[in-house]
C-alpha positions as CSV (number, residue, x, y, z in Angstrom):
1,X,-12.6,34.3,37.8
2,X,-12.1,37.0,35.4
3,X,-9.6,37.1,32.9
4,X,-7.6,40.1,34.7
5,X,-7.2,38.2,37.9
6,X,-5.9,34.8,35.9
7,X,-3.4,37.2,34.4
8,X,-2.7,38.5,37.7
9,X,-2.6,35.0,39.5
10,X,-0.2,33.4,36.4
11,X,2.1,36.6,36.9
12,X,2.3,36.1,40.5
13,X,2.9,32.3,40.0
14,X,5.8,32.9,37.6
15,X,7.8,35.7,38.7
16,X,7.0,33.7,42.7
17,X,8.8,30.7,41.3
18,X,11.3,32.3,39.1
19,X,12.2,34.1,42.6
20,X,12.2,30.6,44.4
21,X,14.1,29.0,42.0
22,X,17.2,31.4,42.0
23,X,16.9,31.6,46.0
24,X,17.3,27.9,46.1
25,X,20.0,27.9,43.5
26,X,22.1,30.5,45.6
27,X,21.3,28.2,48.9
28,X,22.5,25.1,47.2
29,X,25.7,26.6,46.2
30,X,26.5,27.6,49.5
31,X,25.4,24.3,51.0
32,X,27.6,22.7,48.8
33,X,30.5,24.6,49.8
34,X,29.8,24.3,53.3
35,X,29.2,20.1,53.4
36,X,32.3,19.9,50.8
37,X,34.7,21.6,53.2
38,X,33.6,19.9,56.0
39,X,34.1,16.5,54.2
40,X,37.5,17.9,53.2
41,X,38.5,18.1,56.7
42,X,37.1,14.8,58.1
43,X,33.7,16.4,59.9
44,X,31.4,14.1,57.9
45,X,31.8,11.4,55.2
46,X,31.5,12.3,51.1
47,X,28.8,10.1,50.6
48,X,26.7,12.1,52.9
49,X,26.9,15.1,51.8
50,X,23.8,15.0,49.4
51,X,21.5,13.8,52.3
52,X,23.0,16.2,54.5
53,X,21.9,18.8,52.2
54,X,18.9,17.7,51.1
55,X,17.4,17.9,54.9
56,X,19.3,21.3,55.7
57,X,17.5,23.1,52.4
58,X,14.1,21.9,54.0
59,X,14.9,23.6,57.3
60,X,15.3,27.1,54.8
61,X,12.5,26.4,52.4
62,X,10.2,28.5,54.9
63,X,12.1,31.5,54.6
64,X,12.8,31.0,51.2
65,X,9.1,30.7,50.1
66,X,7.8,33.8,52.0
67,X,11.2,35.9,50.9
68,X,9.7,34.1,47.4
69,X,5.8,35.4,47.2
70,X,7.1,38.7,48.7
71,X,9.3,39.3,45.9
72,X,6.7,38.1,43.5
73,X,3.7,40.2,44.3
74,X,6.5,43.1,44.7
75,X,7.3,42.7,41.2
76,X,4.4,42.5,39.9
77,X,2.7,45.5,41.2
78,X,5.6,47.7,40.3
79,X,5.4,46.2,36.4
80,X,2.3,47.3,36.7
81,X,3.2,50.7,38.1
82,X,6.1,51.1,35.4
83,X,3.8,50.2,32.3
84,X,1.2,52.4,33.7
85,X,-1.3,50.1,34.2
86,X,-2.3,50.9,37.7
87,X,-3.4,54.5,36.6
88,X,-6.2,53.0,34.2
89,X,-7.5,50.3,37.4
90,X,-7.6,53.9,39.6
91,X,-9.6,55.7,37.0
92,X,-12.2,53.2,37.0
93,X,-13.0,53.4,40.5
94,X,-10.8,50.5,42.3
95,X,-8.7,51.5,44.9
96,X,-5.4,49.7,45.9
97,X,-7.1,47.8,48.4
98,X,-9.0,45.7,45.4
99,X,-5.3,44.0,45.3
100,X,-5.8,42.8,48.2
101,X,-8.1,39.6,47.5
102,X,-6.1,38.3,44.9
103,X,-3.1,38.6,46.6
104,X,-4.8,36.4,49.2
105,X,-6.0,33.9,47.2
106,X,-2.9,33.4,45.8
107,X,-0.6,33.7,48.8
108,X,-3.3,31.4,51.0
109,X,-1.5,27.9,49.6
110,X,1.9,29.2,50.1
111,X,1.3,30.3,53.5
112,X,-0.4,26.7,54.1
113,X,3.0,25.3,52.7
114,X,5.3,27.3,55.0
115,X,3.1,26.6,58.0
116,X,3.4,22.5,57.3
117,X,7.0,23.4,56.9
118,X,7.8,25.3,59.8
119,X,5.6,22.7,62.2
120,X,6.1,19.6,61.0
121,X,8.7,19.2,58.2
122,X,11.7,20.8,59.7
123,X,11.3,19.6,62.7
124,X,11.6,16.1,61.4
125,X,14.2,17.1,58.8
126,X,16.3,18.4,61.7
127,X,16.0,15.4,64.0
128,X,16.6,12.9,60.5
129,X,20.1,14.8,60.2
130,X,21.0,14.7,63.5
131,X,20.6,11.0,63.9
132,X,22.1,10.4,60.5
133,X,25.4,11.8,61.6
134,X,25.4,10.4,64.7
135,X,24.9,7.2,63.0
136,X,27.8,8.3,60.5
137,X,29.6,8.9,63.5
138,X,29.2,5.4,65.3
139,X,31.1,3.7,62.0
140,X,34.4,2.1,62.8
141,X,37.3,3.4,61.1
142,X,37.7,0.2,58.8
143,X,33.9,0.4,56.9
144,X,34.7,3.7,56.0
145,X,37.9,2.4,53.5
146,X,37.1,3.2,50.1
147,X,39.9,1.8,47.4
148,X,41.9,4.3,46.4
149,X,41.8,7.3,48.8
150,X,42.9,7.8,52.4
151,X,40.9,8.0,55.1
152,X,42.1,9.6,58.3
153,X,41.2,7.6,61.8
154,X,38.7,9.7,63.8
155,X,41.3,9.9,66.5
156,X,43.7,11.5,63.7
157,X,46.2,8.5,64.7
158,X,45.8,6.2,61.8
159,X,45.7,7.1,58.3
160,X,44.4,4.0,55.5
161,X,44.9,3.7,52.5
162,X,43.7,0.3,50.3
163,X,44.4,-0.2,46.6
164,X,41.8,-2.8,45.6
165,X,39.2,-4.5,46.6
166,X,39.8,-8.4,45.7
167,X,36.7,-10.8,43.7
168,X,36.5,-12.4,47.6
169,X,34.1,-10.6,49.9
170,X,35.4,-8.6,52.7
171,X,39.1,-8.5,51.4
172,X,41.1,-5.7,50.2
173,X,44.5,-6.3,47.9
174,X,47.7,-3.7,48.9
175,X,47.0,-2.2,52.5
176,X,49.1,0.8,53.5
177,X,48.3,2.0,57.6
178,X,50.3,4.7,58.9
179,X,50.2,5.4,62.8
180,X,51.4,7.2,65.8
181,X,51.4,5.1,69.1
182,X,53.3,6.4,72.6
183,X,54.9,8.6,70.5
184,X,56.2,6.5,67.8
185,X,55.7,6.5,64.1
186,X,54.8,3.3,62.6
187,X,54.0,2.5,58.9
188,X,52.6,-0.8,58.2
189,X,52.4,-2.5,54.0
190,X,50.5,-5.7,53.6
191,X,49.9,-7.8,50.3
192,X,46.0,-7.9,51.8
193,X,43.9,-7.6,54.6
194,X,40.4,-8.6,55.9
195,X,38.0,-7.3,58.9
196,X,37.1,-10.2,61.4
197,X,34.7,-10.0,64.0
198,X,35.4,-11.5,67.6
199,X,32.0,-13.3,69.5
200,X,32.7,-10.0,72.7
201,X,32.3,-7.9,70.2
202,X,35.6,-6.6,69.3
203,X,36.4,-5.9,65.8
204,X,39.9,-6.4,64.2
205,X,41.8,-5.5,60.6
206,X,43.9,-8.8,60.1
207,X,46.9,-7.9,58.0
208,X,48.5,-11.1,55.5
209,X,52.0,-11.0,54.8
210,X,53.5,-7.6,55.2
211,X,56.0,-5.1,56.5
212,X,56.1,-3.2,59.8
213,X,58.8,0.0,60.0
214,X,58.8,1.7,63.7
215,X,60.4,4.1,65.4
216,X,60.6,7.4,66.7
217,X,61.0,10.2,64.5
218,X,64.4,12.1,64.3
219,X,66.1,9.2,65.7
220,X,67.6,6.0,64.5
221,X,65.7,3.5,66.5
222,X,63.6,1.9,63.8
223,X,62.3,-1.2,63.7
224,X,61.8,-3.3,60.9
225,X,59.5,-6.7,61.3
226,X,58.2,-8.8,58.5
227,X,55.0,-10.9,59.1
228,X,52.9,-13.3,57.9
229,X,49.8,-12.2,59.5
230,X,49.1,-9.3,62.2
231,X,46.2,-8.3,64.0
232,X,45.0,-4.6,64.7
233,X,42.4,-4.0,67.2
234,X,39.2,-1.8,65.7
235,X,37.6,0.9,67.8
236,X,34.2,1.7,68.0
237,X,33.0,5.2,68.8
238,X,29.8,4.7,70.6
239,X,27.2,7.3,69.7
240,X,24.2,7.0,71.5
241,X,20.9,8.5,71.0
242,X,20.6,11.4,73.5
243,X,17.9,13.7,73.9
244,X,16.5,15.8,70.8
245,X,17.4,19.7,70.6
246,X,14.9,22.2,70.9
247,X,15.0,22.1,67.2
248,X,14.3,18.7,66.5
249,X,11.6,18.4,69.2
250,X,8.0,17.9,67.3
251,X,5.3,21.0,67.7
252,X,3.7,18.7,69.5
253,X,6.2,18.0,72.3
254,X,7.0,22.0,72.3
255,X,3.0,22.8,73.1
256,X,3.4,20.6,76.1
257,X,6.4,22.3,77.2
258,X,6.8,25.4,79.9
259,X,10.1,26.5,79.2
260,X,11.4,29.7,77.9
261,X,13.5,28.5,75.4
262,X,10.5,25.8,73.9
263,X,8.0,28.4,74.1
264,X,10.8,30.6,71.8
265,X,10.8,28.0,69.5
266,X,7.3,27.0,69.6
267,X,6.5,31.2,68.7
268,X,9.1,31.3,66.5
269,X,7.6,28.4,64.3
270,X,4.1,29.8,64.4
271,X,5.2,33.4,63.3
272,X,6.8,32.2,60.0
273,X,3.3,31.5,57.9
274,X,1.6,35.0,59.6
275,X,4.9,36.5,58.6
276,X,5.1,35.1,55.0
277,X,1.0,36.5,54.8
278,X,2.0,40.1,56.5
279,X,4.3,40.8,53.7
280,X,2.9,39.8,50.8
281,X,0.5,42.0,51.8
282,X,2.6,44.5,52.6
283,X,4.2,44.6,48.7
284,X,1.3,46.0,48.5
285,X,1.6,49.6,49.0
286,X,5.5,49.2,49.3
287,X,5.5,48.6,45.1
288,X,4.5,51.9,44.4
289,X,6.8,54.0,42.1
290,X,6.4,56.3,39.7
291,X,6.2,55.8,35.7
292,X,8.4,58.1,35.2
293,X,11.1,57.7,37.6
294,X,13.0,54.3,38.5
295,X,11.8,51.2,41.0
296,X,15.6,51.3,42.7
297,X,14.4,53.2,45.8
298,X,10.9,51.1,46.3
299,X,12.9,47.6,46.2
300,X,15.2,49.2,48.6
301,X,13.3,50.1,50.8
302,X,10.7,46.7,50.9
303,X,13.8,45.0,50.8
304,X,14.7,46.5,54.1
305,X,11.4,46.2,55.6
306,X,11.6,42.1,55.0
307,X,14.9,42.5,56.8
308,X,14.1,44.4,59.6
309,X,11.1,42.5,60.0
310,X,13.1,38.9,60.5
311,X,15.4,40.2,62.1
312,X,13.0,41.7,64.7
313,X,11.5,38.1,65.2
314,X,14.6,36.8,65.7
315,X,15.5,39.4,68.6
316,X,11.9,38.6,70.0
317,X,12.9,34.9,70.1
318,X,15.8,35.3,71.6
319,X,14.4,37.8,74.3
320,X,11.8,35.1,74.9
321,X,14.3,32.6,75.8
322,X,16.2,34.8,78.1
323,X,12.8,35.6,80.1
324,X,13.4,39.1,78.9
325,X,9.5,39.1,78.2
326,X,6.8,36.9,79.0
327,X,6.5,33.7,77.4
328,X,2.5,34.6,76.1
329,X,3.7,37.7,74.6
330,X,6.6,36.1,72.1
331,X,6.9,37.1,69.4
332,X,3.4,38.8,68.8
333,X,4.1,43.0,68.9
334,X,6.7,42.3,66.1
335,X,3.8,41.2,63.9
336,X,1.3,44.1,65.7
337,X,3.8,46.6,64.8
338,X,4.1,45.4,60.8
339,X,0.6,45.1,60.9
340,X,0.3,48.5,62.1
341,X,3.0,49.6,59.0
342,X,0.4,48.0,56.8
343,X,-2.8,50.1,58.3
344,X,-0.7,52.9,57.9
345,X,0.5,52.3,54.5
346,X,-2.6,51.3,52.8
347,X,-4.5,54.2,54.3
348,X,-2.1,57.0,53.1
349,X,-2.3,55.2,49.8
350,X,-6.4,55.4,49.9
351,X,-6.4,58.6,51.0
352,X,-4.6,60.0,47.8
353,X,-6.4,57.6,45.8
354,X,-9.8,59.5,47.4
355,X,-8.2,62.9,46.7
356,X,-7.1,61.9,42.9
357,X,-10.8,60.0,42.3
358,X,-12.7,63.5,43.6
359,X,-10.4,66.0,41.6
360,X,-10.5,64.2,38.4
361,X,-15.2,63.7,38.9
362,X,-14.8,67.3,39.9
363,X,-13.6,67.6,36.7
364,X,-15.1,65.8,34.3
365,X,-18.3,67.6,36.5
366,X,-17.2,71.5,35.2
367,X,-16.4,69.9,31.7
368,X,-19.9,68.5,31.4
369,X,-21.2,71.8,32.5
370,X,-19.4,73.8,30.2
371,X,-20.3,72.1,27.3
């Protein structure tokens, strides 16, 4: 390899993963805030929210790396542009199409990388998430006590809170229970408290010596009943295992599938890697600008044509699953069409590349001849 394409190939690495990294930081972020406020309200449990959004940033890493080399061999082509470097490859005889095979050669792993992504990696990602907070959702109200904070009852009727955990396993020092029962407020203290497991199964938090206030509130009916130990019954939410989402079904399961709706999915997961390779080669031709004038309108515009081109897929996919078009057709004229852009592109830019290489041996031709 020469030493112009290891520049090229170590300025496309670079700016590619300076471009990922920033992408990823921006997703995080917004993961964060997402998983936090849904632990805030009770929708999952604090401790999962790091596995929680360790599978979700697989199911964009796809996007993100094709988003990535498309910004990267944008970039570099209009550096090149800008610093006039692109005039002295024309002028000795290497058209814009020469860019091609190193943008291949470099975008060939990524694409490989998005394709195990899209086929097999989210997939399983997906379907690891979804059984994780199922499982998160089958825990019984008392495991999830943690000393020190309250923690709401699924059913939003009970509300724990424990101060310490004792040296003695399974036993927790200061228990405070509030709870609303046939429409009566209760609030239950206890010096300490225990779980204990019945042989049918049943699950209870046994209460030692403590206070029970009852009543109903704005009324003067309350009840006040000291005890030396009380018993409150535990209940299970069941979650079973149902069947995976379209999602979370393997590529596998998908190919052996007829419906609409897999057949969407199954297109939509194949299109990702020819998409990623579609524009990175259309950067191409789209970072053209000017020396002298500024590279807002280029990025503006390749920008757009990365949006409009998801989005298009996305319309496809969803027109696929609504038997809007046939199930063989998918997604494929959306990649047609910006492969069609690209012909299109690439030969207006040869054409002028053509016209500039004759004019200037034209020339250099009458120069010779003068002298």
């Amino acid at each position: 390899m020469s030493i112009f394409q290891r520049s090229v190939q170590r300025e496309l690495a670079v700016i590619t993963a300076s471009a990922m990294g920033v992408l990823i930081a921006i997703i995080i972020v917004q993961q964060m805030i997402f998983w936090l406020r849904r632990a805030a309200s009770g929708g999952v449990e604090p401790e999962a929210v790091v596995a929680l959004m360790g599978f979700a940033m697989i199911g964009y890493l796809p996007v993100l790396l094709a988003l990535s080399m498309f910004i990267g061999v944008l970039l570099t082509l209009t550096r090149s542009y800008r610093d006039s470097e692109m005039p002295v490859w024309f002028s000795s005889g290497l058209s814009i199409a020469a860019w091609i095979r190193p943008v291949v050669r470099f975008g060939i792993p990524v694409v490989l990388g998005i394709a195990a992504l899209s086929l097999f990696l989210t997939p399983w990602a997906l379907s690891e998430s979804g059984e994780y907070q199922r499982q998160l959702r089958s825990k019984d109200d008392v495991s999830r006590i943690a000393p020190g904070s309250f923690i709401e009852s699924r059913g939003a009727n009970q509300v724990f809170f424990v101060d310490r955990t004792s040296d003695k396993d399974n036993v927790v020092n200061n228990v405070f229970v509030q709870y609303v029962q046939g429409g009566r407020s209760g609030v239950v203290v206890a010096e300490k408290g225990y779980q204990e497991n019945e042989p049918n199964g049943d699950k209870y938090l046994v209460l030692v010596n403590g206070r029970r206030y009852e009543g109903t509130p704005g009324q003067l009916d309350f009840r006040i009943i000291d005890f030396e130990k009380q018993s409150m019954l535990v209940k299970r939410r069941e979650e079973k295992a149902g069947d995976p989402s379209i999602r979370q079904m393997t590529t596998w399961a998908l190919a052996g599938m007829r419906g609409p709706e897999h057949m969407a999915e199954l297109h939509w997961r194949v299109a990702l890697p020819i998409a990623a390779l579609v524009l990175a080669l259309l950067a191409i031709p789209l970072a053209f600008v000017h020396p002298r004038s500024g590279t807002s309108l280029n990025l503006f515009v390749a920008v757009l044509v990365f949006f409009i081109y998801y989005n298009l897929l996305t319309v496809f996919q969803n027109w696929t699953a609504q038997r809007q078009i046939p199930d063989w057709l998918g997604l494929w004229p959306v990649h047609f069409l910006m492969v069609g852009l690209l012909a299109i592109l690439f030969a207006r830019q040869l054409v002028s590349f053509r016209w500039i290489f004759l004019t200037r041996r034209r020339e250099r031709a009458k120069a010779n001849a003068g002298a």
